[in-house]
C-alpha positions in Angstrom: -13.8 75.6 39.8 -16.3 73.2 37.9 -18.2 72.0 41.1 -20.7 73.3 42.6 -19.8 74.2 46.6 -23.3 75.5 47.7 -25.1 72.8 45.9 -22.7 70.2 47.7 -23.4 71.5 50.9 -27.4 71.1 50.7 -26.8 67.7 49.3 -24.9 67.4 52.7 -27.3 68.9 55.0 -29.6 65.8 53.8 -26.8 63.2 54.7 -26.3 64.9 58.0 -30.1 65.1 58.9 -30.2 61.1 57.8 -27.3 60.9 60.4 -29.3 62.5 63.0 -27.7 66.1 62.6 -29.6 69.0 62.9 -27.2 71.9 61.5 -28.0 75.3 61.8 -28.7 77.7 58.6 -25.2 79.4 59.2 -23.4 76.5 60.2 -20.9 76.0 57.5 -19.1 78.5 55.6 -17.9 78.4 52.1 -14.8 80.2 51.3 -14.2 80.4 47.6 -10.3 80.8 47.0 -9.9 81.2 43.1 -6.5 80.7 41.2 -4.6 82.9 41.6 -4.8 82.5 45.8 -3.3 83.5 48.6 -3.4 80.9 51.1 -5.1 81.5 54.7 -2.9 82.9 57.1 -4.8 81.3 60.1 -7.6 79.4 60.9 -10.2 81.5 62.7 -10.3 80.7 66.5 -12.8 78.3 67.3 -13.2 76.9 63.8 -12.7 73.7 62.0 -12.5 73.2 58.5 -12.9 70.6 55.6 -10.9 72.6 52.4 -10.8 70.9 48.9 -7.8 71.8 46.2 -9.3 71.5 42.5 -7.8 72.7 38.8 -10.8 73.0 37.1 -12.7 69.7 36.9 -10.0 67.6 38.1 -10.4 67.7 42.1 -6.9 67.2 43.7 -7.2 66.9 47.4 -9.8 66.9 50.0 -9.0 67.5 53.9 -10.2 68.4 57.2 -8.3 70.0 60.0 -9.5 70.4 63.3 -9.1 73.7 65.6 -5.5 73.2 66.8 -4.6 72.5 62.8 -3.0 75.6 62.1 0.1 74.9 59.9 -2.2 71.9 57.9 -4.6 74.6 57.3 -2.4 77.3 55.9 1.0 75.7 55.1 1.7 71.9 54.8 -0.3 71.4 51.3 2.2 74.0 49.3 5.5 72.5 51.1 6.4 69.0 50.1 8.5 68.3 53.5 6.3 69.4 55.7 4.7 66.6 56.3 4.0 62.9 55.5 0.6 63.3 53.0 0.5 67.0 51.4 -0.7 68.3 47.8 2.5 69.4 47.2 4.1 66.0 47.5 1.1 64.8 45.4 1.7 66.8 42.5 5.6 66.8 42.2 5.1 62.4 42.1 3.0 63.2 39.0 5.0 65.4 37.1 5.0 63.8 33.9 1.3 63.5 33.7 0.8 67.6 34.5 3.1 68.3 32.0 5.0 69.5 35.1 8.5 68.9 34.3 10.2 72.2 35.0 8.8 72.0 38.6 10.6 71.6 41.5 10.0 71.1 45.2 11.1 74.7 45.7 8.6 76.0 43.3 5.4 73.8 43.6 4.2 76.1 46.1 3.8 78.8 43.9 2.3 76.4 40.8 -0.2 75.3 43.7 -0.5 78.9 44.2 -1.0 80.5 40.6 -3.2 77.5 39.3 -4.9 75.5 42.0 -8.2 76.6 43.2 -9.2 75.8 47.1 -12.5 76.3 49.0 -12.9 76.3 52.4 -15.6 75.1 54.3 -15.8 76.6 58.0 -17.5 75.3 60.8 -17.7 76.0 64.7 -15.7 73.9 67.0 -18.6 73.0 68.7 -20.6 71.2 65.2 -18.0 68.6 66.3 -15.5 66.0 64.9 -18.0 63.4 63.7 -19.8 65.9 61.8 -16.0 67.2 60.4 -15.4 63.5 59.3 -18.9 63.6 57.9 -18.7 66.1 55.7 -14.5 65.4 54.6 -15.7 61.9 53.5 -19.2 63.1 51.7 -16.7 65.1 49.8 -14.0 62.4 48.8 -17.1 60.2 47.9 -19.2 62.8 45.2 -15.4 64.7 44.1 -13.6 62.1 43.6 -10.6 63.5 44.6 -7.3 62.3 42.6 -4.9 62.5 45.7 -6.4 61.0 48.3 -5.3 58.4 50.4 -1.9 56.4 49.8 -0.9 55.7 46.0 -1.2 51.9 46.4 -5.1 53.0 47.5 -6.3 55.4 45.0 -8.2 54.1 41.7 
C-alpha cells in the first residue's frame, strides 16, 4: 500500500470539523489488511465501516457498509455474482489491461485475495451515516479510486 491511511484520516478530521463534527480521538479505526489477506469474517457489532481495496498505488475500490452490511463487508467484493457493483466484477471486465487473462470468475477471489491490499476503517454506529458518507466520499475524492461508480461514469 502506497497511501498513507493515518495521514488520510487527520486530513479528514479537518473536513469533518469544517462540517461541524466533532470526532473523538478513538473514533475511527484503521485496519491494515496487507496482500496476502484474509478477508474479515464479520463486522464487529455495533460498527460501520468505510474499507478501500488498493494494489500498490493503483486504488481499486472504495466503500462503506453500514451495521446490518455483513456479507458487503466480508464477501460480495471477492464474488462477482453476488451482487450488482463488486471488485470482483470490476477486475474480471478489465482483464486485458491486468494482464489478467488466465482469470476466471471462479478464481478472482483468490487473485483479490493474494494481491489486493484492503484497509478498514471502523467506526461506532453511533458517529452516524452522514459522517460514514463523509468520510467514503473524502476518500473517492483524494484516492482516486479506479472502480468507482458505473463504467459509463468513471474518468
Amino acid at each position: 500500500m502506497s497511501w498513507d491511511a493515518e495521514a488520510a484520516i487527520a486530513d479528514f478530521r479537518t473536513v469533518a470539523r469544517l462540517a461541524g463534527i466533532a470526532l473523538p480521538e478513538r473514533a475511527i479505526a484503521i485496519e491494515k489488511l496487507a496482500a496476502p489477506h484474509v478477508p474479515p469474517t464479520r463486522l464487529p457489532t455495533g460498527k460501520i465501516a468505510v474499507y478501500v481495496f488498493s494494489n500498490g498505488p493503483d486504488v481499486l475500490k472504495v466503500g462503506k457498509v453500514g451495521a446490518k452490511s455483513q456479507a458487503r463487508y466480508t464477501s460480495q467484493h471477492y464474488n462477482p455474482g453476488s451482487a450488482m457493483s463488486t471488485l470482483a466484477a470490476s477486475i474480471l471486465g478489465d482483464r486485458e489491461r491486468l494482464n489478467l487473462a488466465d482469470v476466471d470468475e471462479a478464481a478472482v477471489g483468490g487473485w483479490i485475495r493474494q494481491n489486493i491490499d484492503r484497509v478498514n476503517f471502523l467506526m461506532d454506529e453511533q458517529v452516524g451515516v452522514p459522517v460514514l458518507s463523509l468520510l467514503e466520499s473524502f476518500l473517492q475524492c483524494r484516492l482516486k479510486p479506479r472502480y468507482e461508480g458505473f463504467k459509463s461514469q468513471r474518468l
